[in-house]
C-alpha positions as CSV (number, residue, x, y, z in Angstrom):
1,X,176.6,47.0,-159.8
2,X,175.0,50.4,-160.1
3,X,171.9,49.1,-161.4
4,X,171.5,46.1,-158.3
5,X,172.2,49.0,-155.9
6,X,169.9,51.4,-157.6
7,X,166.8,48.8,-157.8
8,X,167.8,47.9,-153.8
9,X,166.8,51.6,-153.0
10,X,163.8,51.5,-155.2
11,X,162.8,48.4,-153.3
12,X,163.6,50.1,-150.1
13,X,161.7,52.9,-150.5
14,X,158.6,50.6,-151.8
15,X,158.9,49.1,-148.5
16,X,159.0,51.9,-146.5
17,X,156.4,53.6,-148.5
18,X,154.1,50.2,-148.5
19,X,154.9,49.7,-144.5
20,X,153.7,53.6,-143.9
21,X,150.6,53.1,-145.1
22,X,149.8,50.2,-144.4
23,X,150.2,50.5,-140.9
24,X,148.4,54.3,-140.9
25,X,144.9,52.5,-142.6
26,X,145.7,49.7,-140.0
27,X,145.2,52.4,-137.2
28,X,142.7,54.2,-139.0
29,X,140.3,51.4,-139.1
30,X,141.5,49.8,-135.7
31,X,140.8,53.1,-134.1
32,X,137.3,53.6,-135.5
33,X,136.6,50.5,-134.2
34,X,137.5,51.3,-131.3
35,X,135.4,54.5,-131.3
36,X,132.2,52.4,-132.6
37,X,132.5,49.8,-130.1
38,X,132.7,51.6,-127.5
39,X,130.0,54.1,-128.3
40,X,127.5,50.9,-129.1
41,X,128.9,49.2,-125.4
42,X,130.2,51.9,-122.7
43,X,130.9,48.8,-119.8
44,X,132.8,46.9,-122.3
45,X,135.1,49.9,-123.4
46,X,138.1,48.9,-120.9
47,X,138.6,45.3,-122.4
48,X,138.2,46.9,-126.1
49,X,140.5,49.3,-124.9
50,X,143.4,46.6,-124.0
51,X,142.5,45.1,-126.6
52,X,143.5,47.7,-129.1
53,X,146.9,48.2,-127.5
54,X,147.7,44.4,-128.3
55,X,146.6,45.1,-131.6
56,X,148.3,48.4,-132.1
57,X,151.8,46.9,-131.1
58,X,151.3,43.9,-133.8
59,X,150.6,46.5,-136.3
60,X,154.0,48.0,-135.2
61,X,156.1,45.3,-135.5
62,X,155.1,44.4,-138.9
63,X,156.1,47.8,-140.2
64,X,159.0,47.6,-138.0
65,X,159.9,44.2,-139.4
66,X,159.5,45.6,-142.8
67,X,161.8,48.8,-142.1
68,X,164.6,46.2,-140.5
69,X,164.5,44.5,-143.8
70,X,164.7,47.6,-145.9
71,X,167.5,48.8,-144.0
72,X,169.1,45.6,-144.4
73,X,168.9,45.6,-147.9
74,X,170.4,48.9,-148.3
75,X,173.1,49.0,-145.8
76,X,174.0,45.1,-146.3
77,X,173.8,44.7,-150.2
78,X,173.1,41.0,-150.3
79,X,172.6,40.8,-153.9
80,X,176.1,42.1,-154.6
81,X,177.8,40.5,-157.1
């Protein structure tokens, strides 16, 4: 039992680890982007803008989705035997 709930945390902290940085190079690039666009087209820098915001929240819930999961695997146990 102590080795399923020790490789559970392991797993949960991959996820949390994986779901940190992904979304952080997710923002870095989306934000650059941003940046670029903007600079190359001034009059088209509102729509970009919105646009990034609907991005930006669907890179948040991924990595929300993925910390829900973690926590789920280490508060639920589901591969308890």
């Amino acid at each position: 039992m102590e080795t399923i709930f020790a490789n559970t945390l392991l797993a949960a902290a991959l996820i949390f680890g994986i779901c940190g940085a992904g979304t952080a190079i997710a923002f870095g690039i989306l934000g650059g982007k941003l940046i670029e666009s903007s600079a190359r087209q001034p009059e088209l820098a509102p729509r970009l803008q919105t646009q990034f915001f609907l991005i930006a929240g669907f890179v948040d819930v991924i990595s929300i989705i993925g910390v829900g999961m973690a926590m789920f695997f280490i508060f639920v146990q589901p591969f308890h035997v």
